[in-house]
C-alpha positions as YAML, in Angstrom:
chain: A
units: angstrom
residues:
- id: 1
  name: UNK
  ca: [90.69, 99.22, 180.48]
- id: 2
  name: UNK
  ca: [92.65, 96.05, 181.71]
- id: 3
  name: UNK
  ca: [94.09, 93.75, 179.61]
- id: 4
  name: UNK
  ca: [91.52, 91.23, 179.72]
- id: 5
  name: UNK
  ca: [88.77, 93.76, 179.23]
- id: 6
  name: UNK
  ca: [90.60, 94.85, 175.63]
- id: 7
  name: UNK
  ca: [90.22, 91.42, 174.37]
- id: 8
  name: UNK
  ca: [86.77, 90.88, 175.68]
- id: 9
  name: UNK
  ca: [85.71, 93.83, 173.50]
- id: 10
  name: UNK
  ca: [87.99, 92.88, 170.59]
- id: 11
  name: UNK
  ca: [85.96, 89.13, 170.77]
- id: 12
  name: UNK
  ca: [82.41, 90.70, 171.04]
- id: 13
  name: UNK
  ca: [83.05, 93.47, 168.15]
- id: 14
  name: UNK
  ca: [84.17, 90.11, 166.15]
- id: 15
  name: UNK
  ca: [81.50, 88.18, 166.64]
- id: 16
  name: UNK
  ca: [79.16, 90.72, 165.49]
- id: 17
  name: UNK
  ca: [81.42, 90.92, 162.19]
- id: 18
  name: UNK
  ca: [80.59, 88.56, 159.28]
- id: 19
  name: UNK
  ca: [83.74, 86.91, 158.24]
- id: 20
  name: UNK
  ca: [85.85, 87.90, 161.21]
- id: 21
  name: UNK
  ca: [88.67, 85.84, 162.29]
- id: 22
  name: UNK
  ca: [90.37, 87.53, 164.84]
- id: 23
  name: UNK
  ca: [89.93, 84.62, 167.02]
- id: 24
  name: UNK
  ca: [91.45, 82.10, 165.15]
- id: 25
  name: UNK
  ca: [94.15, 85.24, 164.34]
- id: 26
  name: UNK
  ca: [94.19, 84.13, 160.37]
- id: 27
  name: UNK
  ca: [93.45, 86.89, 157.92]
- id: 28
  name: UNK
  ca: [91.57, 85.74, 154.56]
- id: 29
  name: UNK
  ca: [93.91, 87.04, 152.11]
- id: 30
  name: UNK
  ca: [97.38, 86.65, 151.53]
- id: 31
  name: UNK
  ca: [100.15, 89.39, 150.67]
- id: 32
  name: UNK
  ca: [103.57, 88.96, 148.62]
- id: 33
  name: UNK
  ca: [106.10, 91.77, 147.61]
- id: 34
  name: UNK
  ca: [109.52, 92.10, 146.33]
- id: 35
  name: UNK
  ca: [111.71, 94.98, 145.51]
- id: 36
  name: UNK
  ca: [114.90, 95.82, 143.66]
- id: 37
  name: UNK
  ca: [117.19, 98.51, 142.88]
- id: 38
  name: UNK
  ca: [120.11, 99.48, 140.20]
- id: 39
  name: UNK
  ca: [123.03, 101.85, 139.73]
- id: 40
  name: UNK
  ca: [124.31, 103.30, 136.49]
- id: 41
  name: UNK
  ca: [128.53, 104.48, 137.21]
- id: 42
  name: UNK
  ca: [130.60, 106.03, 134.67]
- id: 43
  name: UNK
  ca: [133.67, 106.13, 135.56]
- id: 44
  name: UNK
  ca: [133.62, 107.52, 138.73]
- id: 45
  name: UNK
  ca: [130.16, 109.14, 138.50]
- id: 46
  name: UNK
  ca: [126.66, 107.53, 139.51]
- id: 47
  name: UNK
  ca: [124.65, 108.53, 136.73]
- id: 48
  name: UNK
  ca: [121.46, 107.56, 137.84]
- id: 49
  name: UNK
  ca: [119.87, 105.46, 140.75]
- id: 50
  name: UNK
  ca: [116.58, 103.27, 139.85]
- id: 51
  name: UNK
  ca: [114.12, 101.06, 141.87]
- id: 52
  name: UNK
  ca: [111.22, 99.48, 141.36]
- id: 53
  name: UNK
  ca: [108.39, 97.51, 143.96]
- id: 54
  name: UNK
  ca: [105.75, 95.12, 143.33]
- id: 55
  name: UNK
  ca: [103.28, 93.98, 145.51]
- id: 56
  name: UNK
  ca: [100.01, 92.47, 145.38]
- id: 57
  name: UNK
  ca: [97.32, 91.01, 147.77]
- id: 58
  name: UNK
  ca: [94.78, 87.72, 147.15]
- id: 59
  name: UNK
  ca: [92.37, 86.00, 149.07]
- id: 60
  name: UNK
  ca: [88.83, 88.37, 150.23]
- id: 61
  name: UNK
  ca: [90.47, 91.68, 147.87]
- id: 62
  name: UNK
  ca: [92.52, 91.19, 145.47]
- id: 63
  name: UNK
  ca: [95.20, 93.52, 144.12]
- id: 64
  name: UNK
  ca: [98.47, 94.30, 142.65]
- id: 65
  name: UNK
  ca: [100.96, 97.30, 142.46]
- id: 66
  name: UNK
  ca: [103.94, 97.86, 140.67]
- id: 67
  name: UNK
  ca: [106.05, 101.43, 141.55]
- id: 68
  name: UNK
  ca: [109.29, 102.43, 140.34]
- id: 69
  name: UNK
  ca: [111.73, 105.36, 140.41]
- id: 70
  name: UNK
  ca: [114.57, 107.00, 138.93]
- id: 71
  name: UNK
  ca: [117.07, 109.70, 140.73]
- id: 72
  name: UNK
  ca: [119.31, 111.14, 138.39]
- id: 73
  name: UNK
  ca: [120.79, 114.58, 138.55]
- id: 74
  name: UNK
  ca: [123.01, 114.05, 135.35]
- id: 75
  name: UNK
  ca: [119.78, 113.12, 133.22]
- id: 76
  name: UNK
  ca: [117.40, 115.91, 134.51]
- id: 77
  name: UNK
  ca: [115.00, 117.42, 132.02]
- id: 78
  name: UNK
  ca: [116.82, 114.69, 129.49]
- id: 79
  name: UNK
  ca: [114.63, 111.19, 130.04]
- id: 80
  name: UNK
  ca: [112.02, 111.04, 127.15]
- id: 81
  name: UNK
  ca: [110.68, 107.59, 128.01]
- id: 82
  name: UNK
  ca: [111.11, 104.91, 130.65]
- id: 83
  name: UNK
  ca: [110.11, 101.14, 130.22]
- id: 84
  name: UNK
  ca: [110.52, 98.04, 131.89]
- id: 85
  name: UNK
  ca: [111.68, 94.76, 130.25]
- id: 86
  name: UNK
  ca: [112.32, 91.22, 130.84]
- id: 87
  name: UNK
  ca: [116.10, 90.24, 130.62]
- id: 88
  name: UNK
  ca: [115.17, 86.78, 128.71]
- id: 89
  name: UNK
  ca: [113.20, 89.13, 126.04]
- id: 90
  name: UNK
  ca: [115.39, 91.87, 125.70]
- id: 91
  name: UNK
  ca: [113.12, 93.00, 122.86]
- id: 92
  name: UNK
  ca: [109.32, 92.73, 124.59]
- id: 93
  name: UNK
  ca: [108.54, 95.52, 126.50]
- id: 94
  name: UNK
  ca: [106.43, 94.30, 129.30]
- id: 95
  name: UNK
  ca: [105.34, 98.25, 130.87]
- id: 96
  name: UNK
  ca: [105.41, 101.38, 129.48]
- id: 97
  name: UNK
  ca: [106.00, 103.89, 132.27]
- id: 98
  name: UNK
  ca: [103.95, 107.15, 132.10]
- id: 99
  name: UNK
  ca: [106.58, 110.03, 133.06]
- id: 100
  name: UNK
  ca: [106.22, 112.22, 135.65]
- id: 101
  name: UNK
  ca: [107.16, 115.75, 136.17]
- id: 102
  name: UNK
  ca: [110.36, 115.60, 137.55]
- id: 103
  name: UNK
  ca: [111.47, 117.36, 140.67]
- id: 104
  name: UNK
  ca: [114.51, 119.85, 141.13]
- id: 105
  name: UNK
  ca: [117.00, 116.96, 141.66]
- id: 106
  name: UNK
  ca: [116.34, 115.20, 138.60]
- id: 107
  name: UNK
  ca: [113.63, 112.32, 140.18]
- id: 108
  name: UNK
  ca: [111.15, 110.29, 138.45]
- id: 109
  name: UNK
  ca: [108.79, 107.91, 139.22]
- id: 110
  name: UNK
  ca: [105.33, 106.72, 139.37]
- id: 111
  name: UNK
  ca: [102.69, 103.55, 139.97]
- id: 112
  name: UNK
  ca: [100.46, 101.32, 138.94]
- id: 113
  name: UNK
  ca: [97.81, 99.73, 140.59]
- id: 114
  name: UNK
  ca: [95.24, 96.66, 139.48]
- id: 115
  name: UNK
  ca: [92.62, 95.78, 141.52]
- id: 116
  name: UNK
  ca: [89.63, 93.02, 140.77]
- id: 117
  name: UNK
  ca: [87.37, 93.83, 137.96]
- id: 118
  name: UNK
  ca: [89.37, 97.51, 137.51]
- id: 119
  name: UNK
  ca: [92.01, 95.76, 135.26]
- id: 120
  name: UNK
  ca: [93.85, 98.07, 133.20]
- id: 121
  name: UNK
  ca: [93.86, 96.57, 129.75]
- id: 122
  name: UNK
  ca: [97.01, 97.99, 128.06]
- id: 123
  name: UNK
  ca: [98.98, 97.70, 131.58]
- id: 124
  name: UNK
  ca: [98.94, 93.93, 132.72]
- id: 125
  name: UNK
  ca: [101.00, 93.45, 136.09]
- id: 126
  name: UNK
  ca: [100.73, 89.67, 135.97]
- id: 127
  name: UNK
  ca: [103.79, 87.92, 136.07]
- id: 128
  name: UNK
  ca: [105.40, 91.22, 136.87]
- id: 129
  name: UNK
  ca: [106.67, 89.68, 140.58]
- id: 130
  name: UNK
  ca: [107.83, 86.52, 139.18]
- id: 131
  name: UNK
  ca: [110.39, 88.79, 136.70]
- id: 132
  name: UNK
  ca: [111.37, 91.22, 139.36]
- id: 133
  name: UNK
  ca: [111.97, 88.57, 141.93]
- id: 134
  name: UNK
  ca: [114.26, 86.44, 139.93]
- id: 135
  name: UNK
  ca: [116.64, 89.42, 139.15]
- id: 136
  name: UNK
  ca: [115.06, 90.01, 135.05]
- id: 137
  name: UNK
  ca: [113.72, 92.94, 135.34]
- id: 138
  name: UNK
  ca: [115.08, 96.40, 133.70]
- id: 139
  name: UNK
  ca: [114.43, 99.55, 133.37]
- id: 140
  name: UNK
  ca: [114.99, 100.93, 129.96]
- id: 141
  name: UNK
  ca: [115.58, 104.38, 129.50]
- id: 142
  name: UNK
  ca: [115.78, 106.75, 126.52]
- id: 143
  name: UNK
  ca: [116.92, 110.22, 126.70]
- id: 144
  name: UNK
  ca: [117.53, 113.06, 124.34]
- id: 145
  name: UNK
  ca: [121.46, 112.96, 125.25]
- id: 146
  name: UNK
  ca: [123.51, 111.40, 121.96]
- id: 147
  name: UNK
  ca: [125.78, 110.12, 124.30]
- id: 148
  name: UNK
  ca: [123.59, 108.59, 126.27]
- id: 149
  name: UNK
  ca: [120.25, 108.15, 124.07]
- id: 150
  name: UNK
  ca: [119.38, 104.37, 125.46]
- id: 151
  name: UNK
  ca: [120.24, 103.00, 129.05]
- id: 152
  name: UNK
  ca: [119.28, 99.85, 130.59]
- id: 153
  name: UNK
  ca: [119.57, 99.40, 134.48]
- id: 154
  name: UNK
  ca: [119.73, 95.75, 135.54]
- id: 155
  name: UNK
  ca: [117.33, 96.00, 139.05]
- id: 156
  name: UNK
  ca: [118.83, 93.14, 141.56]
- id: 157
  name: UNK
  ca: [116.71, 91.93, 144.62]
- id: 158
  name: UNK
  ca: [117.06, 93.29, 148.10]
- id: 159
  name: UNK
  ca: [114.48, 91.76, 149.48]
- id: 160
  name: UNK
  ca: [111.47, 89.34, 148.45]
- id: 161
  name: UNK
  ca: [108.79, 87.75, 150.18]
- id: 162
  name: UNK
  ca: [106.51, 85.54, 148.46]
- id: 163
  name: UNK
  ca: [102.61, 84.51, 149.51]
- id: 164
  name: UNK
  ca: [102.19, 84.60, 152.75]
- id: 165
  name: UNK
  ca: [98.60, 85.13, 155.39]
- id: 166
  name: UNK
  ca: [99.86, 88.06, 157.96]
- id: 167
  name: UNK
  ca: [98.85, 87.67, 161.16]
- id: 168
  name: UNK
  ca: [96.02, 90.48, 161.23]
- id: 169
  name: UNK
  ca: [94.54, 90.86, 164.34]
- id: 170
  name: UNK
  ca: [97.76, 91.47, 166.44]
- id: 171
  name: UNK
  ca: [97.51, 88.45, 169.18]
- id: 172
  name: UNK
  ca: [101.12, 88.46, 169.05]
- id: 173
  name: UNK
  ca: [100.96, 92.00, 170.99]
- id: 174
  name: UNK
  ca: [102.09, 91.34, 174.65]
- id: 175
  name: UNK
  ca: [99.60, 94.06, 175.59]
- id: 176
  name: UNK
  ca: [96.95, 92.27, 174.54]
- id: 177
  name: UNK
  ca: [97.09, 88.87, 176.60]
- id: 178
  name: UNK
  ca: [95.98, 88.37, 180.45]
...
């Protein structure tokens, strides 16, 4: 098919789509996500790598997802609970994180997802971004280890976008124009 023959059929398959707007090329939601990571040393040891993700869409669906994880072959078989908390409420924990069985290298991790009218009561992810994105979010962990029954892991930014409408019907593809 030549190239003007792919968007003839992309413009007829819209038009018989309610809501389409591949012609104007704007999508009718809008997307944000941020993510962050953390590293525990002693001494000259990494004890235990986190991260955690959020993510949500707006607009036509709405939804929101928060996923974190934990690599730590020092604390394998030792984490008995994992939460995140707010660095300005050191006290309020904002997520309890169900554990998962870990792997052979000591990994946890998990997610959480909230979607319109599926809400999950005791697991609210609203305002989760904000906290994540402005460096306050950590991941509290306890462990059966005296020496190491509590340990908090500051998660800082690497990279954050916030709302934004993607381009979603791909006129910026070079393949696609006359």
């Amino acid at each position: 098919m030549r190239r003007g023959g792919a968007r003839q059929l992309r413009l007829a398959v819209c038009l018989l789509l309610p809501g389409c707007h591949m012609i104007t090329g704007a999508c009718d939601y809008e997307v944000r996500s941020t993510s962050s990571r953390g590293v525990i040393v002693d001494d000259i040891r990494e004890i235990l790598r986190a991260g955690a993700s959020v993510s949500a869409r707006r607009g036509s669906s709405n939804w929101k997802g928060f996923s974190w994880s934990i690599v730590s072959p020092v604390l394998a078989s030792h984490v008995v609970s994992v939460s995140l908390i707010d660095a300005n409420q050191p006290g309020a924990i904002l997520l309890r994180l169900a554990l998962t069985p870990e792997n052979p290298i000591g990994a946890l991790g998990g997610s959480i997802e909230e979607k319109r009218g599926v809400e999950h009561p005791s697991l609210p992810l609203g305002g989760i971004f904000e906290i994540v994105a402005a460096n306050r979010a950590i991941l509290e962990i306890t462990t059966d280890l005296p020496s190491q029954a509590v340990l908090r892991v500051p998660l800082i930014g690497s990279e954050s976008r916030d709302w934004h409408r993607p381009d979603c019907q791909g006129w910026d593809d070079p393949s696609l124009k006359d």
